[in-house]
C-alpha positions in Angstrom: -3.5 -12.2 18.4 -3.8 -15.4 20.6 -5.9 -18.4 21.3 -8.7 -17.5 23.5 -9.1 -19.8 25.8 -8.5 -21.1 29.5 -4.9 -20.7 31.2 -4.0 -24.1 29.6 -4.8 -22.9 25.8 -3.5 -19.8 26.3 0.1 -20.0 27.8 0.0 -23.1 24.9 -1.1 -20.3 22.1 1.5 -18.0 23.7 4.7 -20.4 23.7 3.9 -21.1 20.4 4.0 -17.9 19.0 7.0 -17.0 21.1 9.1 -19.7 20.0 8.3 -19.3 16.5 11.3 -17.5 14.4 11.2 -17.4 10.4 15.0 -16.5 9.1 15.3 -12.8 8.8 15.7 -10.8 5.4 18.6 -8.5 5.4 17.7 -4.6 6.1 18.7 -2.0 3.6 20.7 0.8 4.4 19.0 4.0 5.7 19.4 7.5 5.3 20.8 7.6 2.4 18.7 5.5 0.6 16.1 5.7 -1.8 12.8 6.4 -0.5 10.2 3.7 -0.9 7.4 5.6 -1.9 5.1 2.7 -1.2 1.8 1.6 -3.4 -1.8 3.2 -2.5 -4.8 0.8 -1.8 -8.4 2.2 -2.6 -9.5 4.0 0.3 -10.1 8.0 -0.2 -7.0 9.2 -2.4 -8.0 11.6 -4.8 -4.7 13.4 -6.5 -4.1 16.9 -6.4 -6.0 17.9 -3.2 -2.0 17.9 -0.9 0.0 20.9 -1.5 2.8 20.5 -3.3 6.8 20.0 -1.4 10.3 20.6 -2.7 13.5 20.4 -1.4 16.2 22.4 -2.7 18.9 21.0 -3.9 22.4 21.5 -2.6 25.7 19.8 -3.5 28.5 19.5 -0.8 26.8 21.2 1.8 27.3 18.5 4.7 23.9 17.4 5.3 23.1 14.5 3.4 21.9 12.3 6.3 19.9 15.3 7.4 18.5 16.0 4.2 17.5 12.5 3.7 16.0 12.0 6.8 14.0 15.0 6.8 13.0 14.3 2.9 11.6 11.3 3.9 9.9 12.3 7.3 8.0 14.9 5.3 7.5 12.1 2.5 5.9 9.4 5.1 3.8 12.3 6.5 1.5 11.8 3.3 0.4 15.7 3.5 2.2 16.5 0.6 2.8 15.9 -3.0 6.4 15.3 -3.2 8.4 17.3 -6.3 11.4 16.0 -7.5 13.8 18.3 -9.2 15.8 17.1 -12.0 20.0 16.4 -11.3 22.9 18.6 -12.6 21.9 22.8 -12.3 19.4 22.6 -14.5 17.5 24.3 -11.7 19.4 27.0 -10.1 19.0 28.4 -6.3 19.2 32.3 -6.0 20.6 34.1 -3.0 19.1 33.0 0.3 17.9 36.5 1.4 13.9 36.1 1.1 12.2 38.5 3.3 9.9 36.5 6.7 6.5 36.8 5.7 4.4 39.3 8.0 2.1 38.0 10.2 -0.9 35.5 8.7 -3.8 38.4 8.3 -7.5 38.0 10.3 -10.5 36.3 8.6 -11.5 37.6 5.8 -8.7 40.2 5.3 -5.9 39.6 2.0 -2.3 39.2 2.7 -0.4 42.0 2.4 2.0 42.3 -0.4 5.7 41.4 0.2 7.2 43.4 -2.4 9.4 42.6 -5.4 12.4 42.8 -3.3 11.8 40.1 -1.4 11.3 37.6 -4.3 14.5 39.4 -6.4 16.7 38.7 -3.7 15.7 35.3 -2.5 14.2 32.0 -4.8 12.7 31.8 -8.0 9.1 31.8 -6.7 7.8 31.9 -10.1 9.6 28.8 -11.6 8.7 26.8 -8.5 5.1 27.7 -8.1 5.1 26.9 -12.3 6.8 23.2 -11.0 3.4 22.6 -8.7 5.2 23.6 -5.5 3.2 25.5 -2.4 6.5 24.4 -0.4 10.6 25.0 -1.0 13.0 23.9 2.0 16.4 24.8 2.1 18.7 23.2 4.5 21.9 24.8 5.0 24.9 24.8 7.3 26.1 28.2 9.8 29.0 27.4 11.4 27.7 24.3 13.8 24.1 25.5 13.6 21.7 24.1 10.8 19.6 26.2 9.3 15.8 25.5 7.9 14.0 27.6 5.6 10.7 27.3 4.9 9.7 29.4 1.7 5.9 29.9 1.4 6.1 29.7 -2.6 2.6 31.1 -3.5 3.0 34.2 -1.2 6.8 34.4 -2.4 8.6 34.9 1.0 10.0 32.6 4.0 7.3 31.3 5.7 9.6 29.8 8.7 13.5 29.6 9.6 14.6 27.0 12.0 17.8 26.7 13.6 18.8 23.9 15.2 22.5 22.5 16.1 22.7 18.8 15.8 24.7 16.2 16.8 27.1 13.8 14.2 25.6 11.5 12.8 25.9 8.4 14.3 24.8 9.9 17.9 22.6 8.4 20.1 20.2 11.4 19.7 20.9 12.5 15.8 18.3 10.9 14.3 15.4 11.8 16.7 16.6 15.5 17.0 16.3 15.8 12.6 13.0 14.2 13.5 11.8 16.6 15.3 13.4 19.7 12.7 10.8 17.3 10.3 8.2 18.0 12.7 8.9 21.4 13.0 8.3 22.2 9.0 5.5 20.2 9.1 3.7 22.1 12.2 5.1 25.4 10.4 3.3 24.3 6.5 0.2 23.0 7.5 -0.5 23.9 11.6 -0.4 20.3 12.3 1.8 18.4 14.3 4.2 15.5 13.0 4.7 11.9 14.1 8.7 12.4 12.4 9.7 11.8 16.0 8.1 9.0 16.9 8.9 5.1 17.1 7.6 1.4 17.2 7.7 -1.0 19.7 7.7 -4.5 18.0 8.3 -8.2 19.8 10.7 -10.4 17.6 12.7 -14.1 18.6 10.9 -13.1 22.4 12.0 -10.0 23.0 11.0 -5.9 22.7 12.6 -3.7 20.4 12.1 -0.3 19.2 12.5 1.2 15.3 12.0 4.5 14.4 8.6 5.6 12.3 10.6 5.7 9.2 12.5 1.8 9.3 16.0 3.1 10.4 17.8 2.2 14.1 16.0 -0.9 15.7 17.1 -1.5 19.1 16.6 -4.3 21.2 15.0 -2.7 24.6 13.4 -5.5 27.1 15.8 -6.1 30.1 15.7 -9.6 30.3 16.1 -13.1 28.3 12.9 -14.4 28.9 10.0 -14.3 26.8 8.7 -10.8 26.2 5.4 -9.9 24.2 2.6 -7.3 24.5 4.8 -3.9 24.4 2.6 -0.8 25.7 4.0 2.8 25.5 2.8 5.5 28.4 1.3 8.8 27.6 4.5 10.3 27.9 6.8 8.3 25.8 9.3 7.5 28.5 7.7 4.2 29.4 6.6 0.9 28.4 4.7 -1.9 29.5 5.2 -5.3 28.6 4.8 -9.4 29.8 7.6 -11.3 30.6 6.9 -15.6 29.9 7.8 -17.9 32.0 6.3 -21.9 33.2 2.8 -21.0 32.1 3.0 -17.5 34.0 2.9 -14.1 32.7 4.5 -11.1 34.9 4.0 -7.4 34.1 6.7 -4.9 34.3 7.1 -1.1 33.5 10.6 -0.3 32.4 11.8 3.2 32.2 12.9 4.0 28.2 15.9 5.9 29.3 17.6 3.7 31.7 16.2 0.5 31.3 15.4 0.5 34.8 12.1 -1.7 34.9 9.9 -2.7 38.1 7.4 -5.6 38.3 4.1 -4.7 38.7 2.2 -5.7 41.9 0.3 -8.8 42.6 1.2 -9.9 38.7 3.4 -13.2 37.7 1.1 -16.0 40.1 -1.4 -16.0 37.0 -0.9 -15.7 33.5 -1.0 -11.9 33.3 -0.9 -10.0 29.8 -2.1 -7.6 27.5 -0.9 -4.6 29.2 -2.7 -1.1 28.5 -1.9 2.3 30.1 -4.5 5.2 31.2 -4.5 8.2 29.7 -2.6 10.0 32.6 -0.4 6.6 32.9 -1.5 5.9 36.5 -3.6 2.8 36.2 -2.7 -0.5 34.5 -5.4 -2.5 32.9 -4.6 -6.1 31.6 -5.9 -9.4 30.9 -5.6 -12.3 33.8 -6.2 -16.3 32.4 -7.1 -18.9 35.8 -8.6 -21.6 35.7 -11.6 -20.1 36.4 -11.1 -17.8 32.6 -9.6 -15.0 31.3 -10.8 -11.2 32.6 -9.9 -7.8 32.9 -8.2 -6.1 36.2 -6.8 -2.5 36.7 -4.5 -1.6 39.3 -2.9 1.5 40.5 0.7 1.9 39.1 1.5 5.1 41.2 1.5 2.6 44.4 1.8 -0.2 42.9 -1.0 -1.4 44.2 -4.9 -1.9 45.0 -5.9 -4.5 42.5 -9.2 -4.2 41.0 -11.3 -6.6 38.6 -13.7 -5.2 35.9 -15.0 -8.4 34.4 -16.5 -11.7 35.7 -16.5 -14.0 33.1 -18.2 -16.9 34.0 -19.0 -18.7 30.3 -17.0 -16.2 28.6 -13.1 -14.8 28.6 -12.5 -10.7 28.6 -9.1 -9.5 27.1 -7.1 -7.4 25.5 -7.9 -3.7 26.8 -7.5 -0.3 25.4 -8.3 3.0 27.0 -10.1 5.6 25.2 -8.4 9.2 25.1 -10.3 10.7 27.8 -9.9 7.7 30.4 -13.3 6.9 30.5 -14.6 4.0 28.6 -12.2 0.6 27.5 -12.7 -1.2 24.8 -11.9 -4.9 25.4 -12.5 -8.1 23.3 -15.1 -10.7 24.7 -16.3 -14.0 23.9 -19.8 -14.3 25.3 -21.3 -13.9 21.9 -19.6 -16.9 21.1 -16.3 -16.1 19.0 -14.4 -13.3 20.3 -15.8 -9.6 19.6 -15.1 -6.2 20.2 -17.0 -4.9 23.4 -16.4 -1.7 25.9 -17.5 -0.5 29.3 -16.8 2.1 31.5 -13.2 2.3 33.0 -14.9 1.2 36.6 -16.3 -1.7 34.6 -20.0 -0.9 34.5 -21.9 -0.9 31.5 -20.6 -3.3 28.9 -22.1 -3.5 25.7 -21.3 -4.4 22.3 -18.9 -2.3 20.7 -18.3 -3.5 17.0 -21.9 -4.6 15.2 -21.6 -8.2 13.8 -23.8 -10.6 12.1 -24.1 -13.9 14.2 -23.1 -17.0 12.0 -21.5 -15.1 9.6 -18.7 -12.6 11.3 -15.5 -14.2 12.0 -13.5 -13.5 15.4 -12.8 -10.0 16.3 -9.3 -9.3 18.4 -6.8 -6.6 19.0 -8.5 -3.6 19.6 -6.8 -0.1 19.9 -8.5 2.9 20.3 -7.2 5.8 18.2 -5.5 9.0 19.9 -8.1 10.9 18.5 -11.1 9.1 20.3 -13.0 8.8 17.1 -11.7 4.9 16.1 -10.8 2.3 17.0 -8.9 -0.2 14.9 -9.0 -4.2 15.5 -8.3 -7.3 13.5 -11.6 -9.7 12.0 -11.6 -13.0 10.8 -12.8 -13.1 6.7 -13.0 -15.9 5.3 -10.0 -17.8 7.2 -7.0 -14.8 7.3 -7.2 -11.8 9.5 -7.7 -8.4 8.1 -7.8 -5.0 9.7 -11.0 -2.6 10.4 -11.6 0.6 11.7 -14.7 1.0 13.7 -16.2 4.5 13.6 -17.1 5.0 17.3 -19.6 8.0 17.0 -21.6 5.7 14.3 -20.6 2.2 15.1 -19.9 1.6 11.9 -17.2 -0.5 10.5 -15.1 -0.8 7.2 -12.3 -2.8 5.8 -8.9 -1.3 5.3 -6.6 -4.7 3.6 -7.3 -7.6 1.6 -3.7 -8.5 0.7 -2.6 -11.6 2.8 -2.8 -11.7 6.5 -3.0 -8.4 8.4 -3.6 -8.2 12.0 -2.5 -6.2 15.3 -3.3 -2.7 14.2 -1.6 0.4 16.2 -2.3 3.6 15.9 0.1 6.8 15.3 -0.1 10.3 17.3 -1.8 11.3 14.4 -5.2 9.3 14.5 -4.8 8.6 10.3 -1.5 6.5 10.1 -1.7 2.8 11.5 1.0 0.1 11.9 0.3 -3.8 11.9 1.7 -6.9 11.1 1.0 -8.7 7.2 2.4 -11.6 5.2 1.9 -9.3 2.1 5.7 -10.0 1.1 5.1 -13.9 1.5 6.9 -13.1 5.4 4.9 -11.5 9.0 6.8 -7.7 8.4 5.7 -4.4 9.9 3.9 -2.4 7.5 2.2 1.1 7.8 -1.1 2.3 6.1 -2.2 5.9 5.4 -6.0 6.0 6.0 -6.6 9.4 4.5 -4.5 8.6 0.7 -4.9 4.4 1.0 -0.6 4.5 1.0 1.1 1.7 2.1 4.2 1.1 2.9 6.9 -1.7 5.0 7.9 -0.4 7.9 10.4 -3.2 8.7 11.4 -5.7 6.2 12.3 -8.5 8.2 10.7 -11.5 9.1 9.3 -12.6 12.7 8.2 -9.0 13.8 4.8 -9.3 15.7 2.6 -7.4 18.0 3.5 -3.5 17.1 2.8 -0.7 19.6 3.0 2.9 18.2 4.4 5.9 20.3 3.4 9.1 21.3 5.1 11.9 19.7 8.2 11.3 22.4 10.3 13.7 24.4 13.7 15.0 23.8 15.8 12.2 25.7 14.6 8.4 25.2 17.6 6.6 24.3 17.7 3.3 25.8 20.2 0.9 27.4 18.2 -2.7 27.9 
């Protein structure tokens, strides 16, 4: 992510990446364009095993953007197998009066029947289930209410109805609010929650913006003109921590998502301070301070706003770069007493530190940029091969490790909500862009296709209000 080094080489390594801009490449349009399906690298993808997903088609009905946006949330999710129906009415809907589907039956007991009405006086379950499809959705409109139906095609009957009245489009809170309708079908298919309504925190020309999961409405979100880097989301989605640069120093703030409103954090901006990493329950602050003395790891108390405390004494060696695991009880940190930076982690009061990620000395290359997946089970960091940065997973129960790219430069991996998606930065393209990877099908796919974007920071699945105003 940075030279490791003392305060000199770092604020050096840090001004030079901040004042580093390649021109941009124009964005396409969103929403109602076509979806990049991305390519899949070989990881564990075997075709077939996802159920199968359609959505319905309907002509004039006022809901493209809606209809795109969900198509695509449920698309990115990877968890289906995405059917698409052929143009004109070649394939005709029926009257949209399926029967709910009675209650899911106890273990080890069969479904009960839902009766030939139900299926003659709703969709063609037949010809859709002959079309692969476990899944129909049919978005309509009810006076200023849209309505979601979720046919369960195998069992023949609605498995859920959503209602929902949205906004215009345009609105500060349309797109998350269709977002979270995404999220809704998918939690209402499968019993597993979404990351539709989620976003990315990214630093670009020096400042913090946000873009949602699916590469539509970046916004520029850091209060200030100085130099902004290391964006870190709360727990709860309606904060963020990040470093402002200035004359070698490096002050922390927390800035509130829906305001703006941001206050410094105590006893940070004398040193170069950065790296910042919320706790769990989002009241501690751990980050990485460079003296002259080195670079180590503090923690202080963000619901005062105070009582400093350091976890690492360096000595010979520099400590950066925290993450906290799920349950608040271990960090994972990168050190470089074995030499080159590697991926080590302690308890959260700074006892017991040991080697995290296995290496083999002489051979391994640098290890930076851990982050600790939502899950607790990885945690993913950039590795040195051979001269370019890739990204690994290490398997915490095991302490094993494995590659996920080979393709150009890939570094600064973030995890989403869901512990199998991950963000980072690669030169893939031939420019640094934001690009997402599916670690259960080996997808991949640009998550932002401009230039210049650095340092991603995934959310938590966020609450209803987080609009911004820098």
């Amino acid at each position: 992510m940075m030279a490791v080094g003392r305060t000199g080489g770092l604020a050096v390594g840090i001004a030079a990446v901040l004042l580093t801009a390649v021109p941009p490449i124009r964005l396409a349009a969103q929403d109602t364009s076509f979806i990049d399906r991305g390519v899949r690298v070989g990881i564990i993808y075997r075709p077939g095993v996802r159920p199968g997903f359609v959505l319905l088609p309907r002509q004039g009905s006022g809901l493209d953007s809606v209809r795109a946006i969900v198509a695509r949330d449920l698309d990115y999710s990877d968890r289906f197998e995405v059917i698409t129906l052929p143009g004109g009415d070649s394939i005709r809907l029926a009257t949209s009066g399926s029967a709910p589907l009675p209650p899911p039956p106890a273990r080890g007991q069969a479904r009960p029947a839902t009766g030939g009405g139900a299926q003659a006086a709703g969709l063609n379950y037949p010809l859709y289930q002959a079309l692969g499809a476990d899944f129909a959705l049919d978005l309509t409109l009810t006076g200023d209410t849209t309505v979601v139906t979720l046919h369960d095609v195998a069992a023949g009957g609605v498995r859920r109805t959503i209602r929902a009245r949205l906004s215009v489009p345009g609105s500060p809170d349309f797109r998350q609010a269709v977002h979270r309708v995404a999220d809704q079908v998918l939690q209402a298919a499968l019993g597993t929650p979404g990351i539709a309504a989620t976003r990315v925190l990214f630093v670009k020309d020096g400042k913090v913006y946000q873009i949602d999961q699916d590469g539509a409405e970046q916004k520029l979100v850091s209060a200030s003109d100085r130099q902004a880097m290391s964006p870190a989301w709360a727990s709860d989605g309606r904060r963020f921590a990040y470093m402002e640069f200035q004359a070698g120093r490096g002050q922390l703030f927390v800035q509130e998502m829906a305001s703006g409103k941001r206050t410094a954090v105590a006893t940070t901006g004398k040193a170069l301070d950065f790296t910042p990493a919320f706790s769990p329950d989002a009241q501690t602050l751990a980050f990485s301070r460079a003296t002259e003395e080195g670079t180590d790891l503090y923690t202080i108390n963000l619901k005062d706003n105070c009582c400093l405390r350091r976890l690492t004494v360096g000595r010979f060696s520099d400590n950066l770069s925290p993450t906290f695991s799920p349950d608040g009880q271990r960090i994972a940190f990168v050190s470089t007493r074995p030499g080159l930076p590697q991926i080590y982690v302690m308890a959260a009061d700074g006892t017991d530190q040991q080697l995290f990620a296995p290496f083999d000395y002489g051979v391994t290359g640098s290890s930076n940029a851990p982050e600790w997946s939502p899950d607790g089970q990885s945690v993913a960091f950039h590795r040195d091969v051979a001269g370019t940065l890739q990204v690994f997973v290490l398997d915490v129960r095991t302490r094993t490790v494995r590659q996920l790219t080979s393709v150009g430069r890939n570094e600064d991996p973030t995890w989403a909500p869901d512990s199998r998606h991950l963000a980072f930065v690669s030169d893939r393209s031939g420019y640094r862009q934001l690009w997402i990877i599916d670690l259960d099908t080996g997808r991949i796919r640009p998550l932002l296709q401009q230039s210049g974007a650095r340092l991603p920071a995934w959310s938590p699945r966020l609450p209803e209000a987080t609009s911004s105003t820098p």
